[in-house]
N, C-alpha and C positions, 0 to 999 in steps of 0.2 A: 199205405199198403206195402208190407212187406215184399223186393224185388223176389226174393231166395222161391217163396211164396208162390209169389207169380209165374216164376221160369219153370216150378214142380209142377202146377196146374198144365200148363203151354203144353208140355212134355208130356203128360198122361193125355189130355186131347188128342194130339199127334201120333201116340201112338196105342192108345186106347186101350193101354194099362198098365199098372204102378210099377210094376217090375224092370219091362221096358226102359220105361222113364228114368225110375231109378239108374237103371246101368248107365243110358246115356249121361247123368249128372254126376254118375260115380257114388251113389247114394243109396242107402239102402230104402227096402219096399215102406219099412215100416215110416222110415222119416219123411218120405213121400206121401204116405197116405196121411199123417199129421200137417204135413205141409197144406196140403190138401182141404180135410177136414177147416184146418183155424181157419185158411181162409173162405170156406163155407160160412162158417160162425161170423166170421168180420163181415161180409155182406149180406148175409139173413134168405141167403139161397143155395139151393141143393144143385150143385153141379156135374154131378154126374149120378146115372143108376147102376151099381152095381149087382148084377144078375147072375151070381155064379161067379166065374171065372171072366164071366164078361164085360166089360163098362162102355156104359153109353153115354155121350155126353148129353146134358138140357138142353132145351133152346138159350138158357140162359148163358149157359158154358159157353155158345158159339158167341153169344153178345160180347162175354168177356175173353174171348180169346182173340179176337177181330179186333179188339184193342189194344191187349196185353203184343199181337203180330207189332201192331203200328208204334207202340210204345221203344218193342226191340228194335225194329229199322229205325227208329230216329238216334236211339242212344249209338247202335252203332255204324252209324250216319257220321255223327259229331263225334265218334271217336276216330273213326277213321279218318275228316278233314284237320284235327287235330295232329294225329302223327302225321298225313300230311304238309301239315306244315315246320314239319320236322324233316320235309326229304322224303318220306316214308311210306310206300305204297303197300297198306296192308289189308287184309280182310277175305271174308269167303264173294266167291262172283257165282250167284248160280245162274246159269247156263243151258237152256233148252233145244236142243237139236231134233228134226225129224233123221226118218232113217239114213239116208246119203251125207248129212253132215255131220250126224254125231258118227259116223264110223269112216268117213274117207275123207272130210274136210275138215273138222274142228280140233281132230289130235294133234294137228301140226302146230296150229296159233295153240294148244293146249302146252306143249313143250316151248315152244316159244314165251310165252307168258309167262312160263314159269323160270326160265332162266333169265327174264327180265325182270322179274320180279318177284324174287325168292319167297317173302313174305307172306304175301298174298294167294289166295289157295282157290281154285275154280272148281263147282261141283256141276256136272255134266248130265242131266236129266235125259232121255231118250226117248221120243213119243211119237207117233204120225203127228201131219202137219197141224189136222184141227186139234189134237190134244196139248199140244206145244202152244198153241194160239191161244189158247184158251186159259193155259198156264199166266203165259204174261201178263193177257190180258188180266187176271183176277189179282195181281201182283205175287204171286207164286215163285216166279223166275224171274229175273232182274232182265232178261233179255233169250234173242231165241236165233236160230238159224233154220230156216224153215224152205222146202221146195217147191211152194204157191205163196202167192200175191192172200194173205186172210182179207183182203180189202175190207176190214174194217174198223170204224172212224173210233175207237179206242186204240188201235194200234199206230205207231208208226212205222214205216217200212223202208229200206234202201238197199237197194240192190245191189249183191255183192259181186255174182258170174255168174257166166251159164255154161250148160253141157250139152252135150247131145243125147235125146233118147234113142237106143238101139232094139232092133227087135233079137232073141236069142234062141237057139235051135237048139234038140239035142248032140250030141258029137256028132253021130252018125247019118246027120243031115245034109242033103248033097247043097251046099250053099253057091254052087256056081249056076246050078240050072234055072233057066229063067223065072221069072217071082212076078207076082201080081197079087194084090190087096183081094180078088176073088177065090183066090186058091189059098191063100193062110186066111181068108176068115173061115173058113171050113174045118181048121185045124183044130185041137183040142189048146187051150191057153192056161195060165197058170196068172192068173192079174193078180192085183194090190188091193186091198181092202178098201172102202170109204172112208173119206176122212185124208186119205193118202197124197203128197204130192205128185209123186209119179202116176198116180191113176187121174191127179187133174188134169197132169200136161198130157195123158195118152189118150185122155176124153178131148181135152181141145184140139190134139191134133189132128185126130178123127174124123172131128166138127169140121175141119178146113178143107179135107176131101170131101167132105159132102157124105162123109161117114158116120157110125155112130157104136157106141160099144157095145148094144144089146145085139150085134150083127153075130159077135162072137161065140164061140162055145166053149166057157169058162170050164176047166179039168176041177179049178181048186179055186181057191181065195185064200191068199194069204197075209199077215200081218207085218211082213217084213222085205227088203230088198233079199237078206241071205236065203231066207224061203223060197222066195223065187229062183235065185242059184240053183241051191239044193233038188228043185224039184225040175226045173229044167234041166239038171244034169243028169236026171234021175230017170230022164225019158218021158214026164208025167205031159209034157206038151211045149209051146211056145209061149216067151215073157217078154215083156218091154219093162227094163232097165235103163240106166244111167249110164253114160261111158264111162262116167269114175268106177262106177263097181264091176263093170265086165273086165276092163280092161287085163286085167292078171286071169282071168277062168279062158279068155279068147287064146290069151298066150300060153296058158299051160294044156290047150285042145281041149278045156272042159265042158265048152260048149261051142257053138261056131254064130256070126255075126253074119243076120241076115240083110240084104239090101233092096229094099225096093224103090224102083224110080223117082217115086209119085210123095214117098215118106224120107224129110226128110225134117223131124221136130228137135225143136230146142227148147230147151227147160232152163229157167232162172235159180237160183236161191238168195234169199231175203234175210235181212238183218233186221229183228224185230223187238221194239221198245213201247214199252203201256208210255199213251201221252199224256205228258203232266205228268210221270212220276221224278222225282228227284234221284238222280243216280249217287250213288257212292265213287269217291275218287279211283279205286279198285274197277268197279263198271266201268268207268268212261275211260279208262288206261286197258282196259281188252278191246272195248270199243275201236279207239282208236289202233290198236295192232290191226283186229281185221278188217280194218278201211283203212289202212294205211296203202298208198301209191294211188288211191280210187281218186 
């Protein structure tokens, strides 16, 4: 089987049509869709339907694409511990972040990495926590930085820090006047979506008071930690954030930091790897930067 073949296939799957494909391989539509076609012919099945402008892969396409995935990671698997053993830390690292790490925690080790290791190039995927988990786990992302424990037995997890969750006001909130868990559940809130880390840790810490989140009267739902900024600042109601992402809106008066007694929750983030996958030398050299001193 022709590799050139196989990498035009991959590339039309991916992105579910010839042109696409084409650009990514610097190729033109037509030499893709021959690419294509002969290896139809070579194995005596139709791999995709084209419908118009639209293409849908077969079942068969997924069979041979689930392949054609494993075939690439290994070739560049062994290319990689090859120029390793040259000295040489080379290769793409992809990288899944939920919301707090892929924008306040992983840019650092991201420049880091890269001035360690010129060669070698990190792609940064961004998703809530169960989307990121769910990534690794299917071998999607070579690894993840996530804000809940996914406790589950295809992953492996180790614990990188934690933070504090805050609750957040609009500006014009008198944050001195005495607070109590009875008088802000009555408030209008701005929470985090399902699936979210920070909505697990604001559920479990809820849970410890003897609280629970249906007590609240959600303004909005939203898909993101800046969402929740934005709409807190916005006057739309109160949020529970991370202290990495308030800290700069507290100092610039864009919103104000509420304190109650009785709340006072801490959140983890996790360093997550499919087990039993074999890492590239590339992997386990980011690995190691963000476990390093742990």
């Amino acid at each position: 089987m022709d590799f050139r073949k196989l990498q035009a296939f991959a590339k039309v799957y991916e992105n579910r049509g010839f042109s696409k494909a084409g650009a990514e391989l610097f190729l033109s539509q037509p030499t893709v869709s021959a690419h294509v076609a002969s290896l139809e012919e070579e194995l005596g099945v139709r791999l995709f339907d084209r419908l118009g402008r639209l293409v849908l892969p077969t079942r068969e396409a997924g069979i041979l694409y689930a392949a054609a995935r494993d075939v690439f990671a290994r070739l560049e698997a062994v290319t990689a511990e090859l120029q390793q053993s040259q000295g040489r830390i080379v290769g793409d690292v992809l990288v899944g972040g939920s919301t707090i790490p892929a924008h306040y925690i992983l840019p650092g080790h991201l420049a880091a990495f890269a001035r360690r290791y010129p060669e070698a190039h990190v792609r940064l995927h961004a998703g809530d926590t169960a989307v990121i988990a769910a990534q690794v786990a299917a071998g999607e992302l070579a690894l993840g930085v996530v804000g809940a424990d996914p406790e589950t037995p295809e992953l492996r997890t180790v614990p990188l820090l934690e933070d504090d969750l805050v609750v957040i006001a609009p500006p014009e909130t008198n944050s001195t006047a005495p607070l109590s868990w009875e008088r802000l559940a009555g408030q209008p809130w701005v929470l985090r979506e399902e699936g979210s880390g920070t909505r697990r840790a604001f559920q479990e810490a809820l849970r410890r008071m003897g609280r629970d989140l249906s007590e609240l009267r959600p303004s909005a739902v939203v898909d993101s930690t800046e969402a929740v900024l934005r709409c807190v600042r916005a006057g739309l109601g109160l949020g529970v954030v991370s202290r990495l992402a308030s800290t700069e809106g507290v100092r610039r008066n864009e919103f104000v930091e509420l304190v109650l007694p009785d709340f006072r929750p801490r959140r983890g983030f996790w360093l997550i790897t499919r087990t039993g996958r074999t890492l590239s030398p590339a992997e386990r050299a980011f690995i190691h930067l963000l476990t390093e001193g742990k």
